[in-house]
C-alpha positions as CSV (number, residue, x, y, z in Angstrom):
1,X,-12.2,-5.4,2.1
2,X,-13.7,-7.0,5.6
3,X,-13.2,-5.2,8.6
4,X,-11.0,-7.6,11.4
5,X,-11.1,-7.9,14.9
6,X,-8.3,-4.3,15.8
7,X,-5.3,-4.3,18.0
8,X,-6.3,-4.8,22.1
9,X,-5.3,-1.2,22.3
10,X,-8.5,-0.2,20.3
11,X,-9.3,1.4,16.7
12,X,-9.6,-0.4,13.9
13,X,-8.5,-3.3,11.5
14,X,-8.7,-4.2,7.8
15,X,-8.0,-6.8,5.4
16,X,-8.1,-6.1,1.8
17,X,-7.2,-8.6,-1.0
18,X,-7.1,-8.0,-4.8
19,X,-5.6,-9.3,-7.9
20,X,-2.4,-7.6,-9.7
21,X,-2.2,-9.7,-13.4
22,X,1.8,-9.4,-13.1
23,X,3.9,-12.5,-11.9
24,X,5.1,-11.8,-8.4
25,X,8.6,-10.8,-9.2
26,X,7.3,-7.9,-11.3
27,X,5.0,-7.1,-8.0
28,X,7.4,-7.3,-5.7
29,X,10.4,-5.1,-7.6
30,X,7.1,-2.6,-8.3
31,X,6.1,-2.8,-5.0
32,X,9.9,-2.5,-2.8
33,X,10.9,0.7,-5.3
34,X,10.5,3.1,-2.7
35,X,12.6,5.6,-4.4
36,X,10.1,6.2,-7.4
37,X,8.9,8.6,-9.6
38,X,5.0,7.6,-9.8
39,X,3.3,7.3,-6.5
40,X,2.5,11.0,-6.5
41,X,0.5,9.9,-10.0
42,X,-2.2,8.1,-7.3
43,X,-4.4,10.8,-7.0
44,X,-4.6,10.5,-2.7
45,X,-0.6,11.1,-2.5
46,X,0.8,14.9,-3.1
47,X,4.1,13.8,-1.9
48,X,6.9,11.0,-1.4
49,X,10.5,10.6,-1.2
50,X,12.8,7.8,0.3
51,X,14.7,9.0,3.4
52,X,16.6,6.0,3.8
53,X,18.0,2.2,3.4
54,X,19.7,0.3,5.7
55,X,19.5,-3.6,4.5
56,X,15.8,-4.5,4.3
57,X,14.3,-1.7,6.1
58,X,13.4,1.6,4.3
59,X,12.3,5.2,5.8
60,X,9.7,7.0,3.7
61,X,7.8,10.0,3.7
62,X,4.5,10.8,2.0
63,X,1.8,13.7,1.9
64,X,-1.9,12.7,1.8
65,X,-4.6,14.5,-0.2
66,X,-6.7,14.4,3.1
67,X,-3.9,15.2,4.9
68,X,-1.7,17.1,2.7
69,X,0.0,19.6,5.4
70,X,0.8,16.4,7.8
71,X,4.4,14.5,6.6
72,X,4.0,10.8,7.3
73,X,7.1,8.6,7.9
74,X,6.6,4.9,7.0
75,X,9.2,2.3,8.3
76,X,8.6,-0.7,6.0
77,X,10.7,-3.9,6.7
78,X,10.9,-6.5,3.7
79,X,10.7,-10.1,4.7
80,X,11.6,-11.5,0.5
81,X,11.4,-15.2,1.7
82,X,8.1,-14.7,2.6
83,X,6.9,-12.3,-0.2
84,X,5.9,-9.6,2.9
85,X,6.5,-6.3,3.8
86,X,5.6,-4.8,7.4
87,X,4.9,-1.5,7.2
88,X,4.9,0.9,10.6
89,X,3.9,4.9,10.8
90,X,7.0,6.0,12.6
91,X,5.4,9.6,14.0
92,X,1.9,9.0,14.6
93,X,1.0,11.6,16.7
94,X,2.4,14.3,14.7
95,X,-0.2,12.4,12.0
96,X,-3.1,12.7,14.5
97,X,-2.9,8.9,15.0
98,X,-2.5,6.5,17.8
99,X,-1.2,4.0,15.9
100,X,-0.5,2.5,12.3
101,X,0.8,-0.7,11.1
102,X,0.2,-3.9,9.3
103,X,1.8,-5.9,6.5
104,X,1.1,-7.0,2.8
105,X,1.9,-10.6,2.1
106,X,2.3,-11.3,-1.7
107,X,1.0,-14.9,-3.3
108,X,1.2,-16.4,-5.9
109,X,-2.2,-17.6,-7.9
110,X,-2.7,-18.5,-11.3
111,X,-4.0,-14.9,-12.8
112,X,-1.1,-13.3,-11.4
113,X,-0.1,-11.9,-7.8
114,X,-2.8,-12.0,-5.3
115,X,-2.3,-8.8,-3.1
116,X,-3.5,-9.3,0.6
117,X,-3.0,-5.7,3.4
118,X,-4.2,-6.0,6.5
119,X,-3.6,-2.8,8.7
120,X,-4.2,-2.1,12.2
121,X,-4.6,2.0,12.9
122,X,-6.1,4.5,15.7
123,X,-6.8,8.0,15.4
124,X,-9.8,10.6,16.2
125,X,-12.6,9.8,13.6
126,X,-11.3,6.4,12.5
127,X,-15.0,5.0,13.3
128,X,-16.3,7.4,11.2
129,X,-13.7,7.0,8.6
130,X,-14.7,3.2,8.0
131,X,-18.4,4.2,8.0
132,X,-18.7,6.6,5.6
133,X,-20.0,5.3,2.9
134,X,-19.0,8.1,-0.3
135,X,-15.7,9.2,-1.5
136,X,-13.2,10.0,1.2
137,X,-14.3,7.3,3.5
138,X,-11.7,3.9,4.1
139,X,-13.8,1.9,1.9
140,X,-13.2,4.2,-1.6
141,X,-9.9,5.0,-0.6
142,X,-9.1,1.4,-0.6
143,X,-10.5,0.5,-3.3
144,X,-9.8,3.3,-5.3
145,X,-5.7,2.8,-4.8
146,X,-5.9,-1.2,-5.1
147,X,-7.3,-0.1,-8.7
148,X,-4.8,2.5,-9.1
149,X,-2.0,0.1,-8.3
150,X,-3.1,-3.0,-10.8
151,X,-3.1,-0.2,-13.4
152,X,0.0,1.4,-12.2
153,X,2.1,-1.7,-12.6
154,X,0.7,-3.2,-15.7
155,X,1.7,0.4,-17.2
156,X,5.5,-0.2,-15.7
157,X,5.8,-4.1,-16.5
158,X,8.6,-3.5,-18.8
159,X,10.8,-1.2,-15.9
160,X,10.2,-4.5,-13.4
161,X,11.6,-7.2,-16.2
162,X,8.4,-8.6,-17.9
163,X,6.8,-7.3,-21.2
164,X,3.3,-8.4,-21.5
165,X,2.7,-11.6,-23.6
166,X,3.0,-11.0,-27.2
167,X,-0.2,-11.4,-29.1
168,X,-0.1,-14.2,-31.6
169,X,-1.0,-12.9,-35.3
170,X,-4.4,-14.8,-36.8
């Protein structure tokens, strides 16, 4: 995770890469099932349900461990010939925020599905936020639910069309 340089209104950026060992179509159908039954497993999210779907742009709504009394509504757009969603927080002041948005772009590599988020956000404390070093701050929450999510999806493989390779007997 490296911070990057934030949107000219102000606040602050991130870019955060990791490695999903899944091909990319097994990402990508893991990733665009908005109306799921596991996020709320991810210890940081109390609640989510799809609001709507109108070609390749999806309303969502999640509850935040921090935040667990605050709705958020996501719009995320999918761009599939590029392997990107762009995700925007469609109420942010209700959410205490300025601003929230960014993308993930998918690649392929050779282990897998190389996972790259870069978000753009505002709100009171968002310095702070970054900083702090222990649980709770941007940095653990980050990594904490990139690890959460290359677990997540090797547990579901089989529901996104790829059982893991079989083992070959000695």
């Amino acid at each position: 995770m490296t911070l990057i340089q934030p949107d000219p209104r102000g606040g602050k950026a991130y870019r955060l890469s990791y490695l999903v060992k899944v091909p990319l179509s097994v990402y990508w159908k893991f990733k665009t099932d908005f109306n799921n039954d596991f996020l709320v497993r991810n210890r940081n999210i109390t609640a989510h349900r799809l609001v709507s779907r109108s070609g390749d742009s999806v309303v969502t709504e999640n509850s935040y461990r921090y935040r667990s009394h605050v709705t958020f509504r996501w719009r995320t757009t999918l761009r599939p010939s590029d392997h990107r969603l762009d995700f925007m927080l469609l109420n942010p002041e209700a959410c205490g925020q300025r601003f929230h948005y960014g993308h993930i772009l998918l690649e392929v590599v050779k282990a897998g599905t190389r996972v790259t988020q870069v978000a753009y956000f505002d709100f009171w404390g968002a310095t702070l936020w970054v900083l702090y070093p222990w649980e709770g701050g941007m940095r653990n929450i980050l990594t904490d639910t990139a690890h959460w999510e290359q677990k997540m999806v090797e547990q579901l493989r089989d529901r996104y069309g790829q059982a893991p390779p079989k083992e070959a007997n000695p």
